[in-house]
N, C-alpha and C positions, 0 to 999 in steps of 0.2 A: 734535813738540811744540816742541823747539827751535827749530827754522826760521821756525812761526809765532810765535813769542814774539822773536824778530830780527827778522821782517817785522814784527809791530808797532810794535817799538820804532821800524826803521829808518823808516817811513812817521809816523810821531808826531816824530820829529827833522825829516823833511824838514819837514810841514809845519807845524812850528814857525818855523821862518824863512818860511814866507810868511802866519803868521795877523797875526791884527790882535788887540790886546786892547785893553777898555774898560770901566770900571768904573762904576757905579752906584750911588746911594741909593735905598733902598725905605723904606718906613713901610706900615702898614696896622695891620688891624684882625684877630681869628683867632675862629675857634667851636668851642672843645676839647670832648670828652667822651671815655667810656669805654667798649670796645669793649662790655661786661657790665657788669649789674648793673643798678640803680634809679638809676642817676646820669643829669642831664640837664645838655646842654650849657650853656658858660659862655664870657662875652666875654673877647678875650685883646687884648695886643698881639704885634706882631712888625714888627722894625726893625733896620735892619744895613745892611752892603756885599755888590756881588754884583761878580765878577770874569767876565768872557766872557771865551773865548779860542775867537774864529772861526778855523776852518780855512778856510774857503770862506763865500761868501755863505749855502750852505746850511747849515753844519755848526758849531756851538761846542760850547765844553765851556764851563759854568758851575758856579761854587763862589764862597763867600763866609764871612760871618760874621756870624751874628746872633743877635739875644738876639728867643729866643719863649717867650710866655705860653701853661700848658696849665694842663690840671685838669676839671673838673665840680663839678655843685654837685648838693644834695640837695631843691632846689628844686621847686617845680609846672612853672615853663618855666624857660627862659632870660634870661626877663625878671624873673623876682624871685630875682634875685640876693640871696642872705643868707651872709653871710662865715661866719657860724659855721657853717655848714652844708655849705661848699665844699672842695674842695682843690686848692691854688692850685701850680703847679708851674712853675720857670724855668726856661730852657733857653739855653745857647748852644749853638749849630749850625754847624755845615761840610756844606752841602752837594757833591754832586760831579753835577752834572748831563748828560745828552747833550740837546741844545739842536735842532731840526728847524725851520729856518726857513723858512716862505713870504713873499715878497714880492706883495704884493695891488699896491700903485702906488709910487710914488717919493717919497711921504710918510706910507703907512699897509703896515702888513706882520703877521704873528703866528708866533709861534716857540711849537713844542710840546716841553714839557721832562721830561724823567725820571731817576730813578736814587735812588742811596741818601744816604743824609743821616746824620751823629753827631750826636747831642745830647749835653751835657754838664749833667747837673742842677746849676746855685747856687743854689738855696733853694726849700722847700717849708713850706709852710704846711697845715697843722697841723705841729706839730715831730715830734709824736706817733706820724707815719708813718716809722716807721725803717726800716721791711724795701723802702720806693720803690729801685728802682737807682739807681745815679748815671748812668748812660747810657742812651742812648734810641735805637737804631739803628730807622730809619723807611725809609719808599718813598716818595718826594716825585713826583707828577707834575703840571703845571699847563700852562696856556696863557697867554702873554704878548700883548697887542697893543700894538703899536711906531706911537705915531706920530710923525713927521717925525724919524725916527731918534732923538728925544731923551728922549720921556715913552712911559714905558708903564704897564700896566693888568696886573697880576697876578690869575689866578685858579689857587688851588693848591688841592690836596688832599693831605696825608698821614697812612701809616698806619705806626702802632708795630711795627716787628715784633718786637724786644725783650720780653716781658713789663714791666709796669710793675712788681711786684714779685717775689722768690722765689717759688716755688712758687703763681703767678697767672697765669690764663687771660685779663687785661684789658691791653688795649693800648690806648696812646690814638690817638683819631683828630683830625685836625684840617683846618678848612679856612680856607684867607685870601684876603683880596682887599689886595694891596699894588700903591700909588702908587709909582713910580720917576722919575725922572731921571741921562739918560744924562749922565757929562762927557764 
């Protein structure tokens, strides 16, 4: 177990001196609800920095910083949103991604991403929800397309695996579509 835990390190040090890192802005849009229960989903945001660190053309690790909108509402759809009825929940996140990238031509390409994600709940609406955790450990997997290396097209899905509260069987789920730009 030792030896593999040396090999990794030692192969994670090598190819740290020959990655490339590049960072990003994302903005987008999110569709929270809850894993159980009578609750229907609700429109979010989610907006932040994403960090790559390619090893290879093929191969990054991605993590960043972002502040996401979760919750459900008590609603008929999604679309009649009514505040008193919802619960609205913030998040800042660190994801930690493995990143699989295809190159399709020499200005369009798509990278498949996965792994675990923290959330850190700032604020919940209703107040009234006291027993919500304050963290939120998820499964984030999505598909990026990259074009002309600079803009890309996020489609994500994640899922709560944390309970959202003590002694609760509801996890939230969510999906995003975020706009990026590479600097």
């Amino acid at each position: 177990m030792k030896a593999l835990l040396f090999a990794v390190i030692f192969v994670s040090i090598a190819g740290v001196s020959e990655a490339q890192t590049t960072v990003d802005a994302r903005v987008g849009g999110t569709l929270c609800g809850l894993s159980e229960g009578d609750w229907t989903m609700k429109f979010g945001l989610k907006a932040g920095l994403s960090v790559d660190h390619a090893f290879s053309d093929l191969f990054a690790l991605r993590s960043g910083l972002f502040f996401s909108m979760k919750g459900a509402s008590d609603a008929e759809t999604s679309f009649d949103y009514a505040p008193s009825t919802s619960i609205d929940l913030n998040y800042i996140e660190i994801p930690l991604l493995a990143s699989f990238r295809v190159p399709i031509t020499g200005q369009f390409g798509i990278a498949l991403n996965a792994g675990p994600s923290i959330g850190y709940r700032v604020s919940k609406d209703p107040a009234g929800w006291t027993e919500v955790n304050k963290t939120n450990v998820a499964f984030d997997a999505g598909i990026d397309l990259v074009f002309s290396s600079r803009y890309e097209i996020s489609i994500e899905g994640q899922y709560g695996i944390s309970e959202l509260a003590r002694d609760s069987r509801q996890h939230t789920i969510t999906y995003s579509l975020l706009f990026g730009y590479r600097f």
